[in-house]
C-alpha positions in Angstrom: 8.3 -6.2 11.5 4.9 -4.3 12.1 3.2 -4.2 15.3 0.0 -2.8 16.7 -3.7 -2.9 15.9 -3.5 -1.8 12.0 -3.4 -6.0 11.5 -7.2 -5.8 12.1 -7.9 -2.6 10.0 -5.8 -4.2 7.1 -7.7 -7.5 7.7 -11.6 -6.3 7.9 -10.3 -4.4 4.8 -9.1 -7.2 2.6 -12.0 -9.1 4.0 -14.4 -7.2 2.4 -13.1 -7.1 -0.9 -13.2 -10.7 -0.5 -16.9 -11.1 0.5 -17.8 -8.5 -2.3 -16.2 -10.2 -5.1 -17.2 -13.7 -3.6 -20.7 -13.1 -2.4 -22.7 -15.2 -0.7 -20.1 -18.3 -2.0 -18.1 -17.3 1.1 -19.3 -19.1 4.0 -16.2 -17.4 5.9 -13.1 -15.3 5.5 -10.8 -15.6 9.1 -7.5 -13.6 9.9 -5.4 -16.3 10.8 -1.5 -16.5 11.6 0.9 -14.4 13.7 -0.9 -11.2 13.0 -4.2 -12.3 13.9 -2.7 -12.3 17.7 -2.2 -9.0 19.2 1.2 -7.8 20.5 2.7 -10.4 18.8 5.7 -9.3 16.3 4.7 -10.5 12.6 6.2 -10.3 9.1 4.2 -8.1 6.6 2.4 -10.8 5.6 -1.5 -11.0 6.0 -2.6 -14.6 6.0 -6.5 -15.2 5.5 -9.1 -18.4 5.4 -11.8 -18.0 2.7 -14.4 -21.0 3.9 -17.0 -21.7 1.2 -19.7 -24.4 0.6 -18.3 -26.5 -2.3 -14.8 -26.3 -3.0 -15.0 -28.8 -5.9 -17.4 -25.9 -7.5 -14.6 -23.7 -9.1 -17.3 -22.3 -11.4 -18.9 -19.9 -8.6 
């Protein structure tokens, strides 16, 4: 299990490479799950939200 604030590094990181590929389709990307709470013991798995406008429109 990991612990401490490399979560947040790890998640601003991925987040990014999200927004770049997405653009301005992504209304929101959010850390969510056990390692978006600090101090809280987690399994090496990031989870993320990617929030965007149309979900039907696959295209963009």
């Amino acid at each position: 299990m990991i612990r401490g604030p490399a979560w947040p590094q790890r998640f601003e990181a991925l987040a990014q490479t999200i927004r770049d590929a997405v653009g301005e389709k992504a209304v929101s990307v959010e850390h969510i799950g056990s390692t978006a709470v600090p101090g809280l013991a987690t399994k090496p798995i990031l989870d993320l939200l990617l929030t965007v406008m149309d979900v039907e429109d696959e295209a963009a």
